[in-house]
C-alpha positions as CSV (number, residue, x, y, z in Angstrom):
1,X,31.8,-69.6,3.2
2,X,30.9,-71.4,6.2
3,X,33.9,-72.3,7.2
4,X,35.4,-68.6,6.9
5,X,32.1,-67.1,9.0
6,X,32.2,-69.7,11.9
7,X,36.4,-69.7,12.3
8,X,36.2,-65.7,12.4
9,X,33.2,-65.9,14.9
10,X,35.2,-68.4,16.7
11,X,38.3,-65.8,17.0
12,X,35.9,-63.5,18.1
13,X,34.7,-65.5,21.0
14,X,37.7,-66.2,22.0
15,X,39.2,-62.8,22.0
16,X,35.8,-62.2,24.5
17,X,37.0,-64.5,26.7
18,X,40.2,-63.1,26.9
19,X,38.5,-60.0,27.6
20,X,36.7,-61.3,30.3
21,X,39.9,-62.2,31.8
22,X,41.0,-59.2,31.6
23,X,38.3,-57.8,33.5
24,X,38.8,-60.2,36.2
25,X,42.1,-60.0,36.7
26,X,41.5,-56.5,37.3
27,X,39.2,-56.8,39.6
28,X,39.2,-60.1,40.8
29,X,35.4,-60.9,40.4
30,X,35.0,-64.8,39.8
31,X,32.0,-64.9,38.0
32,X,33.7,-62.7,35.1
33,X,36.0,-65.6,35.7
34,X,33.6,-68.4,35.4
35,X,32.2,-66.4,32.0
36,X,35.4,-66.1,30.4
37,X,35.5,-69.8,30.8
38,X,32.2,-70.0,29.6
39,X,33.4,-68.9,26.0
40,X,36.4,-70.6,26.2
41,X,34.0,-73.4,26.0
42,X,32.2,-72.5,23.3
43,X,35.1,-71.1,21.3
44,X,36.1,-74.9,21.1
45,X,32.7,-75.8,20.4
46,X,32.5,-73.5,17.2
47,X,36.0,-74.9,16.3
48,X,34.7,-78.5,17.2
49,X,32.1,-77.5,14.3
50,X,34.2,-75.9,12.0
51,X,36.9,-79.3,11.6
52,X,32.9,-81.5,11.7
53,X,31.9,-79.5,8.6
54,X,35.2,-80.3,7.1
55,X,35.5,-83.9,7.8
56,X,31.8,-85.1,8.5
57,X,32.7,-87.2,11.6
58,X,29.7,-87.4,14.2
59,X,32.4,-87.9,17.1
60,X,33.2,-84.4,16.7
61,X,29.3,-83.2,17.1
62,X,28.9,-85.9,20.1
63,X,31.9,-83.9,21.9
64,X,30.6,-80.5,20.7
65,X,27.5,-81.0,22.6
66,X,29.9,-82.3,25.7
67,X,31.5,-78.6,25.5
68,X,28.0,-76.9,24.5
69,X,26.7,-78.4,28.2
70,X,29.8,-77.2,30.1
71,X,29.2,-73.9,28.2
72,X,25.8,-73.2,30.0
73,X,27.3,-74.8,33.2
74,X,29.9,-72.7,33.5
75,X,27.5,-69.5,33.2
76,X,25.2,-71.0,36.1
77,X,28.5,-70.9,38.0
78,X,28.8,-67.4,36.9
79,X,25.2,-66.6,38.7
80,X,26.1,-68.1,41.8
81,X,29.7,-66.1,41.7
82,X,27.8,-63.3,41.3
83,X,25.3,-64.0,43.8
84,X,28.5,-64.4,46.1
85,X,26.7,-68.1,46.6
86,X,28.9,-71.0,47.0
87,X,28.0,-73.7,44.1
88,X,26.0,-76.5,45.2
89,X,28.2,-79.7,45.2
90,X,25.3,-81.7,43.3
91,X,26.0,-79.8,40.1
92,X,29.3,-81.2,40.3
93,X,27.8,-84.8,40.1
94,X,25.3,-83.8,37.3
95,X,28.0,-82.9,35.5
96,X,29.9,-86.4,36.3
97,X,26.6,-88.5,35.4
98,X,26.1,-86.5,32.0
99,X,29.7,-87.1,31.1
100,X,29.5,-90.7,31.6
101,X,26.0,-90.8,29.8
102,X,28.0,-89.6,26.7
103,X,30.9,-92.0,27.1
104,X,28.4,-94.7,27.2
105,X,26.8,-93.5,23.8
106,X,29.7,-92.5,22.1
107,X,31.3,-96.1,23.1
108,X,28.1,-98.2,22.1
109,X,27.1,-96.2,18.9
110,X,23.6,-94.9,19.5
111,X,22.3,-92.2,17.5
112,X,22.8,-88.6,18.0
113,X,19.6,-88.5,19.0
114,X,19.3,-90.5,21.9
115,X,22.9,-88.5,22.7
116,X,21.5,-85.2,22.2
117,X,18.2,-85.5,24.1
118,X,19.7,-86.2,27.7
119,X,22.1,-83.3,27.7
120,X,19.7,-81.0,26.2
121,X,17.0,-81.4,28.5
122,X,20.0,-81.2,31.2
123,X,20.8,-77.8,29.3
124,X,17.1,-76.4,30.1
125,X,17.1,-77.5,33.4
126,X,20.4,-75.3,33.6
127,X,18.9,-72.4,32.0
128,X,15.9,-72.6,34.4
129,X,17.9,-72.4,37.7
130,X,20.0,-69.9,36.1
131,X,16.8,-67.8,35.3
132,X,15.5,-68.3,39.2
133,X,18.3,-67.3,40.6
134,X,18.7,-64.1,38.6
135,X,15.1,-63.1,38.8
136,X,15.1,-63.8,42.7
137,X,17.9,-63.0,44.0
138,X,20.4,-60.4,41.8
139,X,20.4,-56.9,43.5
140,X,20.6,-55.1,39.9
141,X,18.3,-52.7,39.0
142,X,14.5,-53.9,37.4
143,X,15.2,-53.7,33.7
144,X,18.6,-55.1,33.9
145,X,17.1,-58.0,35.3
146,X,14.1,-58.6,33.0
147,X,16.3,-58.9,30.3
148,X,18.9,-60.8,31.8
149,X,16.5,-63.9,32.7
150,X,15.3,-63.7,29.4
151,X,18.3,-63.3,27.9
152,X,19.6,-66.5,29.7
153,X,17.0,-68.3,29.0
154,X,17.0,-67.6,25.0
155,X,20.4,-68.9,25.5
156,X,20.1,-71.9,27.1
157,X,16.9,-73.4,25.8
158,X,17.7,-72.1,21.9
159,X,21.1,-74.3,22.7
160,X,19.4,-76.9,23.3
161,X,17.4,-76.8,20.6
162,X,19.2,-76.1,18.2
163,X,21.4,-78.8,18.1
164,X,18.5,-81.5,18.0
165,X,17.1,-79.3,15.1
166,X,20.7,-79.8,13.1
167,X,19.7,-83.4,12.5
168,X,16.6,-82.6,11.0
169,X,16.7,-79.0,9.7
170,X,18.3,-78.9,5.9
171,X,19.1,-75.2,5.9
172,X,21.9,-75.6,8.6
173,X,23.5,-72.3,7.8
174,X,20.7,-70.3,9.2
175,X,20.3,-72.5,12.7
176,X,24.2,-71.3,12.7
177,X,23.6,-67.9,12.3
178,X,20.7,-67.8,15.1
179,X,22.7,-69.0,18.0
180,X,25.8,-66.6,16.7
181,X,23.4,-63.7,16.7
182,X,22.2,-65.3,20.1
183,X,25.8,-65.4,21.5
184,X,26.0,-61.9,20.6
185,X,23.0,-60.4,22.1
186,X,24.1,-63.2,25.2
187,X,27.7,-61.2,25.1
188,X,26.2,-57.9,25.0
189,X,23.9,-58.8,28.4
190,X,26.9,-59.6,29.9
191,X,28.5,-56.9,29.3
192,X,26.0,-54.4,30.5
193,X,25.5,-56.7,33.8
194,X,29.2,-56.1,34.0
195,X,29.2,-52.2,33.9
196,X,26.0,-52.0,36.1
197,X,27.7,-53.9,38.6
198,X,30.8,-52.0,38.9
199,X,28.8,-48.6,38.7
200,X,26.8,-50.1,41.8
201,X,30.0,-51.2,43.4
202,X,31.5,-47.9,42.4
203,X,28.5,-46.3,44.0
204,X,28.8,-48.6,46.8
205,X,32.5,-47.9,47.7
206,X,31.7,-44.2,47.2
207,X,29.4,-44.0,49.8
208,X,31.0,-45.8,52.0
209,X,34.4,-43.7,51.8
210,X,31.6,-40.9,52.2
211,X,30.1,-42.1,55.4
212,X,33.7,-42.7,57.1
213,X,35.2,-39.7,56.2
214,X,31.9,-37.3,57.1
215,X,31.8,-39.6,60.4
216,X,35.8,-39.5,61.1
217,X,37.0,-37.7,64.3
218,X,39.9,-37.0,62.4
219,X,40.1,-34.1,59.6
220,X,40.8,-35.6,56.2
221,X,42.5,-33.0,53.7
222,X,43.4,-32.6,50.4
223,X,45.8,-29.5,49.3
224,X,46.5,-28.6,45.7
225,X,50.0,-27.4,45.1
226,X,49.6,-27.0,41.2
227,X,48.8,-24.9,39.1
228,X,48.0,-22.8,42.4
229,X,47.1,-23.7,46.0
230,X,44.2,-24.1,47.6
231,X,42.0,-26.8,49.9
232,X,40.4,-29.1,46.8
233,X,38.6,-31.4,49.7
234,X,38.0,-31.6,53.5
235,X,36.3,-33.1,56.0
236,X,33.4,-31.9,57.5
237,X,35.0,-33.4,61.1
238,X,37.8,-30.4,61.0
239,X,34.7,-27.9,62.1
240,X,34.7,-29.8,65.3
241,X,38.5,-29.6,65.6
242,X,39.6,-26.7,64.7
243,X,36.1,-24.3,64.8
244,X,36.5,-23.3,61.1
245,X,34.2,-24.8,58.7
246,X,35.1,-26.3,55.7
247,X,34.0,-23.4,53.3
248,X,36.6,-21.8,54.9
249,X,39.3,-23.7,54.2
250,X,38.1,-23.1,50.2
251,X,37.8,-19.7,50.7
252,X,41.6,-19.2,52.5
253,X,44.2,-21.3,50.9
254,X,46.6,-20.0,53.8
255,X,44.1,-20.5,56.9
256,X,46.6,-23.1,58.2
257,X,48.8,-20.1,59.4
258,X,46.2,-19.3,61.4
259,X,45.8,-22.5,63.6
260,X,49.2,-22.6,65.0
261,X,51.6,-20.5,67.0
262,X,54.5,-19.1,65.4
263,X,57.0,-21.4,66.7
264,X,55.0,-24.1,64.8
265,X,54.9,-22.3,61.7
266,X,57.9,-23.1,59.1
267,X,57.3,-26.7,60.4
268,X,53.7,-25.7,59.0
269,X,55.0,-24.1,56.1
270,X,57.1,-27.0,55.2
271,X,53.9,-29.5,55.2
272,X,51.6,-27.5,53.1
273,X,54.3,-26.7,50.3
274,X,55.1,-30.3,49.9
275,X,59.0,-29.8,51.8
276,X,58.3,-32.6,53.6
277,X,59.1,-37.2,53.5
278,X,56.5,-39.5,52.9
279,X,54.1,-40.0,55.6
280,X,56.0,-37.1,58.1
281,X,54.0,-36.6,61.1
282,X,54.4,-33.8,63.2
283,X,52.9,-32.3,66.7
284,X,52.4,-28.9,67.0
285,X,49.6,-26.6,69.2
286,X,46.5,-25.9,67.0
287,X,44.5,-22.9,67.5
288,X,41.0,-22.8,67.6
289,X,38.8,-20.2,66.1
290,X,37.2,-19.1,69.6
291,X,41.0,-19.0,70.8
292,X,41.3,-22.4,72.5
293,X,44.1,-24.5,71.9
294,X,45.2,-28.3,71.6
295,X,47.7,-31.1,70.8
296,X,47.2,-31.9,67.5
297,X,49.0,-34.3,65.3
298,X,49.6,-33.8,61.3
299,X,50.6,-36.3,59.5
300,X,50.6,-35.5,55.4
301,X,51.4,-37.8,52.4
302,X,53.4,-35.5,49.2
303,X,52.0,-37.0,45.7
304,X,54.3,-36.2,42.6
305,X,52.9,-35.1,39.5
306,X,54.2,-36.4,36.2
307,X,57.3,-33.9,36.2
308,X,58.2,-36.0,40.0
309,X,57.5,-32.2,41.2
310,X,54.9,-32.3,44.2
311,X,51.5,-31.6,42.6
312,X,49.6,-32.4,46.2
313,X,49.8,-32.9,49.6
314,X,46.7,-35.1,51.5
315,X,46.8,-35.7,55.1
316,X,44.8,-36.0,58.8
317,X,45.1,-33.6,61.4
318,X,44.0,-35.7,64.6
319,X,43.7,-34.2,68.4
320,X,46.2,-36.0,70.2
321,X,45.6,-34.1,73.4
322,X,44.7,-37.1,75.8
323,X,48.0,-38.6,74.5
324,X,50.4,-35.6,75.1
325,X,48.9,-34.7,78.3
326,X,50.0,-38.4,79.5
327,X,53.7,-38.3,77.8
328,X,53.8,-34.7,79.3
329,X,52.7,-36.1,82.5
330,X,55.2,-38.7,82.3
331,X,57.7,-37.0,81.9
332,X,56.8,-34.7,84.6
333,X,56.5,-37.5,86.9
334,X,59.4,-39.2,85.7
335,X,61.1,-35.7,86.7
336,X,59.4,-35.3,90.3
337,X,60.4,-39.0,90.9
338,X,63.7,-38.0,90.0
339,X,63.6,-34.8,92.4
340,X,62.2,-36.7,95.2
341,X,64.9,-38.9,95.2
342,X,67.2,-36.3,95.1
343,X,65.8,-35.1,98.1
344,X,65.4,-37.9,100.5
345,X,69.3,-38.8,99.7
346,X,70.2,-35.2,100.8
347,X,67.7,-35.2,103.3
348,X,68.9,-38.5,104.7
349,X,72.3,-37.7,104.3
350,X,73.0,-35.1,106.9
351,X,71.5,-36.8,110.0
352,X,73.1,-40.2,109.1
353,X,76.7,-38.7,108.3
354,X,75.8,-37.0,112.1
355,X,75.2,-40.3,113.3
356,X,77.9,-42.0,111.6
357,X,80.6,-39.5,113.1
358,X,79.6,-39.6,116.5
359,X,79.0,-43.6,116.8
360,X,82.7,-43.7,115.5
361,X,84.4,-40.9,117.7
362,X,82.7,-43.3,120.8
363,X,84.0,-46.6,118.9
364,X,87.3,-44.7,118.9
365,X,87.1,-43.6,122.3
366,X,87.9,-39.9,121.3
367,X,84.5,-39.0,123.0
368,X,85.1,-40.9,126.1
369,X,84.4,-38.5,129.0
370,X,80.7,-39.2,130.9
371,X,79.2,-35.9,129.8
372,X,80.6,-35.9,126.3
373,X,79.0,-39.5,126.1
374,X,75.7,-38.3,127.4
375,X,75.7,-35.4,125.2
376,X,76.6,-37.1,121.8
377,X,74.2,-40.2,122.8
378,X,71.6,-37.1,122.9
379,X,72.5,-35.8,119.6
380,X,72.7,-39.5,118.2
381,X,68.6,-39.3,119.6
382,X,67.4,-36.4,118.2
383,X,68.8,-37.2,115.1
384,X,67.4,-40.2,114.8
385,X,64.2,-39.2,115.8
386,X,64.7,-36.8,112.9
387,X,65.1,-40.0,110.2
388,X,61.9,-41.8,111.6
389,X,59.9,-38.7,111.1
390,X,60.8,-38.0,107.7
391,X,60.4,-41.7,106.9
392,X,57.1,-42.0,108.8
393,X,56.5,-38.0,106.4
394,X,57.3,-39.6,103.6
395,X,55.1,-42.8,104.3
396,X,52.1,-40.6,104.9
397,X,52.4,-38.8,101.6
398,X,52.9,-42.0,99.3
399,X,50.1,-43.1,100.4
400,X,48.0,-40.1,100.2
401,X,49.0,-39.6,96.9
402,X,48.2,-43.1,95.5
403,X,45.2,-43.0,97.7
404,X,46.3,-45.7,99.7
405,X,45.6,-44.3,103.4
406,X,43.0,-44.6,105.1
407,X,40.6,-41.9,106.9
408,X,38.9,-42.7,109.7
409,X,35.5,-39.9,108.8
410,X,33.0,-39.5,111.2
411,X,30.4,-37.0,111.5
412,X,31.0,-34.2,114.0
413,X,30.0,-30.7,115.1
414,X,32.1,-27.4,113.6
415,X,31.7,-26.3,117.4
416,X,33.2,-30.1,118.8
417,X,36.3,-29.9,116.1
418,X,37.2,-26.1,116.8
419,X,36.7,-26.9,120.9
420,X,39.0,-30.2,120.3
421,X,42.0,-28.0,118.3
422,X,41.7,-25.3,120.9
423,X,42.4,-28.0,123.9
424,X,44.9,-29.9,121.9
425,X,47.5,-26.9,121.3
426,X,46.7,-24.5,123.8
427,X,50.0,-25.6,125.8
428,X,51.5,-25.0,122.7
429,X,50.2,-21.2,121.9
430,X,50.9,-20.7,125.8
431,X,54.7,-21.9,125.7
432,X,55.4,-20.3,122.3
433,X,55.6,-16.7,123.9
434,X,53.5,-15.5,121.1
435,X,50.4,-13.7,122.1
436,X,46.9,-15.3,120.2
437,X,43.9,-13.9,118.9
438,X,41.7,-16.2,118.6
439,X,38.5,-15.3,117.1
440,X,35.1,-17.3,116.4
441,X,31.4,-17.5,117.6
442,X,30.0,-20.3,119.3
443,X,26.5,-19.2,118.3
444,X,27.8,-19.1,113.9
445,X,29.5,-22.7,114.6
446,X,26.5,-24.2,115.9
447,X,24.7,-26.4,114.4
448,X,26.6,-27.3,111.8
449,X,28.3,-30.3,111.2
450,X,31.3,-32.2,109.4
451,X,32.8,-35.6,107.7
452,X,35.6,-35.0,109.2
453,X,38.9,-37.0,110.6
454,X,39.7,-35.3,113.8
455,X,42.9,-36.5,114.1
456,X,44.4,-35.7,110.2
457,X,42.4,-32.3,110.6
458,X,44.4,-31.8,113.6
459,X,47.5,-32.9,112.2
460,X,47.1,-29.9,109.3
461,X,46.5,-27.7,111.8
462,X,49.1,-28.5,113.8
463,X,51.4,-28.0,110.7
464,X,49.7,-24.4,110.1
465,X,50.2,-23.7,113.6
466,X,53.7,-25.1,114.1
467,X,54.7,-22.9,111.0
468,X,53.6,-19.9,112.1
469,X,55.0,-19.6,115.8
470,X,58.6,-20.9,113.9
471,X,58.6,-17.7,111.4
472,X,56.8,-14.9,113.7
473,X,58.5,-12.5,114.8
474,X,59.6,-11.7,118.5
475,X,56.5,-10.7,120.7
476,X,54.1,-10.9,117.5
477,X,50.6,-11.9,117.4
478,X,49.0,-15.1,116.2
479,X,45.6,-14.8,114.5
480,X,43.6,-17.7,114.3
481,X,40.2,-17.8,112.7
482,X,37.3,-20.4,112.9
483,X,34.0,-19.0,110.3
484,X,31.3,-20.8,108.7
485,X,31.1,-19.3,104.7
486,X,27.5,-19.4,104.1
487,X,28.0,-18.8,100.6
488,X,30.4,-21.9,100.1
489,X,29.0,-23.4,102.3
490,X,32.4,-25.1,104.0
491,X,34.0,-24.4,107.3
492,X,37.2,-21.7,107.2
493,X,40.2,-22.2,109.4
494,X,43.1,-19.5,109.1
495,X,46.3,-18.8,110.6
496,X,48.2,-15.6,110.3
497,X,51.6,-14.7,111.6
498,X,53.5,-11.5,111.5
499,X,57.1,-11.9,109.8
500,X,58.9,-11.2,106.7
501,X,56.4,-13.5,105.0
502,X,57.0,-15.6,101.6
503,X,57.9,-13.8,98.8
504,X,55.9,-14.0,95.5
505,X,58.3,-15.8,93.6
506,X,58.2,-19.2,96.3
507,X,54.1,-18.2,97.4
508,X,53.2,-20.6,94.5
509,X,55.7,-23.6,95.4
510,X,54.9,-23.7,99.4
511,X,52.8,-26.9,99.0
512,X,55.1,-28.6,96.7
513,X,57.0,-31.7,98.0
514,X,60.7,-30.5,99.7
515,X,60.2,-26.9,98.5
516,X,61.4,-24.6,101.1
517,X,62.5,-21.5,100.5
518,X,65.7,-19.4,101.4
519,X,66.5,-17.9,104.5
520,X,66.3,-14.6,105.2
521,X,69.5,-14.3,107.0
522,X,72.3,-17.3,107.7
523,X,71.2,-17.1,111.3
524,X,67.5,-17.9,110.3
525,X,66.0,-21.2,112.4
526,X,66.0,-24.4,109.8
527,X,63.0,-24.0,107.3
528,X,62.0,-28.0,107.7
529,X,62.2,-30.6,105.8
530,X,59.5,-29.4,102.7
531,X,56.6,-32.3,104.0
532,X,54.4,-31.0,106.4
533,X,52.4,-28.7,103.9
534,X,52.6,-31.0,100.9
535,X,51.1,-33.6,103.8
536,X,48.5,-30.8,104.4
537,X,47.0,-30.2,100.9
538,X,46.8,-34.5,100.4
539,X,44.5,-34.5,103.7
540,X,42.2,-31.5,103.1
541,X,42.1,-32.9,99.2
542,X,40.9,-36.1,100.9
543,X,38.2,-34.3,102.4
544,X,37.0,-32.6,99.7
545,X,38.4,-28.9,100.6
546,X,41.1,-26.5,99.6
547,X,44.2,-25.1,101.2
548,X,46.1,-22.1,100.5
549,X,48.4,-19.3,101.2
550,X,48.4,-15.5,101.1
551,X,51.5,-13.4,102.5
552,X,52.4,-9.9,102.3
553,X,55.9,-9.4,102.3
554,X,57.5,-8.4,105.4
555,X,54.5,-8.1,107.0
556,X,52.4,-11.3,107.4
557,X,51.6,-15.2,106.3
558,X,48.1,-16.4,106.1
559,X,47.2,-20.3,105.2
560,X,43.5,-21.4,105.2
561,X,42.0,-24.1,104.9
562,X,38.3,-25.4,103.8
563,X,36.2,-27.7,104.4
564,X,32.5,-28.7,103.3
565,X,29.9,-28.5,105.6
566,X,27.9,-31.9,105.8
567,X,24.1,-31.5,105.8
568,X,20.8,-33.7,105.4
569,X,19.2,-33.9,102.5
570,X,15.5,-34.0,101.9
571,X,15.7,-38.4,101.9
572,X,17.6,-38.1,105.0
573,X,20.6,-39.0,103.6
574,X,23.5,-37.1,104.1
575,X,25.6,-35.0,101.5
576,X,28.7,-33.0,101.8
577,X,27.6,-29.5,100.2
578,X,30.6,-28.7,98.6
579,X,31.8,-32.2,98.0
């Protein structure tokens, strides 16, 4: 009868070990590890015990209590797994100095007694450290770890014990029975640590998944496809994208139809009925609910059901906005670079081919004659004056545009700048056989002042200027303009010519590199080279202002430019107002 109750307890025990396992392996927690090799241990022991009863032979009880030490030892292990504690090395030698303490009695003969004593008292100390470590430092709830440490510590001192009691107690049947039903209730504690854990963990992982997603600048989503569709879960983030709430999305299975243009919508379509590969991105323009609208990436993940039909689709909508503005721009650079070049070639091209032909016919001697020389050496000039202005153009801009030039700014007087672009191109007004209105008051300039370089400020005005005589009509007027806007607060400068002005389909370009637009009539006066205005807009950006045009076809061309006026504030430190 005792054989039949221990072997089947035995079996038992061992099937719990494999259970343990089992849990581990699915999880991969080690100290489920370390207690499924904690009844491994005493599976052998009961089996130890079983072939004892049968044959009587005290060697078998001396390595039974060998097995019943690493039993406990291995569930201290188990405490410091769980603890996520690395195991002291030192319980490593206790281990080795009990071992050889057995050898040594088992090799001399002493009685199980002095055997048993040793490694008992080395079992309560275990169960001690185990029950410190549980009551101090386990993170599981109150209860759970009340009974634990006692739990433990039933264990290991009743282990101890018990086996010292089996040389003295007659009824040995019933100290078997007590550490079975010990094992069990040991077992059962376990067990329950084990579930509380992995709720806790459960809990743990749930609230962290919560806190990322709630906290996510992206908008998490999860669309049900069966057995109807609708928005089972998203992210509170996709208020802040998109301006709809996430109610919303509950309330209106289709609101996606809504967030993007129709161009974008089959594409949409596609996503949201699962027509789509694994992990397909796609950028469309999203919507917003106040009418706004942004670059925004989907990328959504189809999950089969059990019929391999698509039962759901769960994705992220993230603004990509930064990122397609800088490919857009890219590629819009990549296409001005291209344009540019395209430009300076034909733009170099004509003055060098001139050069080119006339350098050869004298090489040649075909232009030979003393005023034929003079005359194509002239040409051979001018044209390569021509090539050094453009260069020296082009120069200027490149390093305007990648703010490489430098300004020389100095503070001056409205009144001193006007009086200095009035001296500087009056010869030129006077020889252009324009007449000029020129219109300003000293007393509305004065006293106020300017960061200003006179010599770039003079060079855009000089560009305005230069403009306007070359497309005014015959005996026309020039209207030049010097005010102080007190409501900007910035300093005006205009230029108007009478002509057949720009037409509305080139007024937005004129500032754009090498845009110039068509003549007129095939006898029309060269329209330039495209620089002098793009020039223009670089130095008045420099300082802060704006330039622009106005024309009325047929009729007239205005540019203006602005800058801020420069005034004291109340530390005596100087500000540009508009700046």
């Amino acid at each position: 009868m005792y054989f039949s109750i221990l072997l089947a307890f035995a079996l038992v025990t061992l099937a719990i070990s494999f259970t343990y396992f089992y849990m581990f392996s699915r999880r991969q927690e080690r100290f489920m590890k370390f207690w499924g090799f904690s009844w491994v241990a005493y599976s052998f022991s009961l089996l130890f015990l079983i072939i004892f009863i049968n044959t009587g032979s005290d060697f078998l009880l001396e390595i039974r209590k060998v097995v019943d030490m690493f039993n406990i030892l291995l569930l201290l292990f188990g405490v410091f797994a769980f603890m996520h504690v690395a195991i002291p090395t030192y319980w490593y030698r206790f281990s080795l100095y009990m071992i050889l303490l057995a050898g040594i009695c088992m090799i001399y003969r002493l009685d199980l007694l002095s055997y048993y004593l040793p490694i008992s008292l080395f079992q309560i100390a275990t169960a001690m450290v185990i029950c410190y470590n549980v009551a101090r430092y386990w993170s599981v709830a109150s209860v759970e770890k009340y009974v634990a440490t006692v739990v433990f510590f039933m264990w290991g001192v009743a282990k101890a014990l018990l086996s010292i009691m089996e040389l003295y107690y007659t009824p040995i049947f019933n100290l078997y029975m007590t550490e079975i039903m010990l094992s069990n209730i040991l077992n059962f504690c376990i067990l329950t640590i084990y579930v509380q854990y992995t709720r806790q963990e459960a809990g743990l992982t749930e609230h962290l998944y919560q806190t990322v997603v709630e906290n996510a600048s992206d908008a998490i989503f999860y669309y049900r496809l069966t057995p109807y569709h609708a928005f089972a879960y998203v992210t509170p983030s996709v208020e802040a994208i998109t301006g709809y709430s996430p109610k919303m999305f509950y309330e209106a299975p289709r609101l996606y139809v809504h967030l993007v243009k129709e161009k974008y919508l089959d594409g949409i379509e596609d996503i949201f009925n699962g027509k789509i590969q694994h992990d397909e991105g796609q950028v469309v323009e999203i919507i917003k609910k106040n009418g706004e609208s942004f670059w925004g990436e989907i990328k959504a993940t189809v999950i089969t059901g059990t019929s391999k039909k698509p039962a759901a689709v769960e994705g992220i909508l993230r603004d990509i906005t930064v990122m397609k503005s800088a490919q857009l721009e890219q590629i819009q650079a990549k296409h001005s670079r291209d344009l540019l070049l395209s430009y300076i070639s034909h733009e170099l091209r004509t003055p060098v081919t001139s050069i080119a032909g006339y350098l050869t016919a004298l090489e040649d001697g075909v232009i030979h004659e003393e005023g034929e020389v003079k005359e194509a050496m002239e040409i051979i000039t001018s044209k390569t004056l021509i090539l050094k202005k453009l260069i020296d153009d082009l120069d200027q801009l490149s390093k305007l545009e990648t703010h490489q030039f430098s300004f020389e700014f100095m503070t001056c007087t409205v009144k001193e700048l006007v009086d200095h672009l009035l001296s500087e191109y009056f010869l030129q007004l006077r020889t252009s056989g324009l007449s000029a209105s020129i219109k300003y008051s000293r007393r509305e300039l004065d006293g106020h002042w300017l960061v200003a370089d006179e010599a770039r400020i003079s060079q855009v005005f000089s560009n305005l200027l230069s403009n306007a005589i070359k497309y005014s009509d015959q005996d026309s007027t020039l209207s030049i303009v010097f005010k102080i806007d007190e409501t900007e607060d910035v300093f005006v400068t205009s230029v108007t010519n009478t002509g057949r002005g720009i037409s509305r389909k080139d007024l937005p370009y004129v500032f754009d590199r090498f845009y110039r637009a068509a003549p007129a009539a095939p006898e029309e006066k060269s329209p330039g080279r495209g620089l002098g205005l793009t020039i223009s807009k670089e130095i008045i950006k420099s300082h802060g202002g704006m330039i622009f045009a106005e024309s009325i076809e047929g009729k007239s061309t205005t540019f203006t430019f602005t800058i801020p006026l420069y005034k004291e504030d109340s530390n005596g430190t100087g500000k540009n107002i508009s700046s």
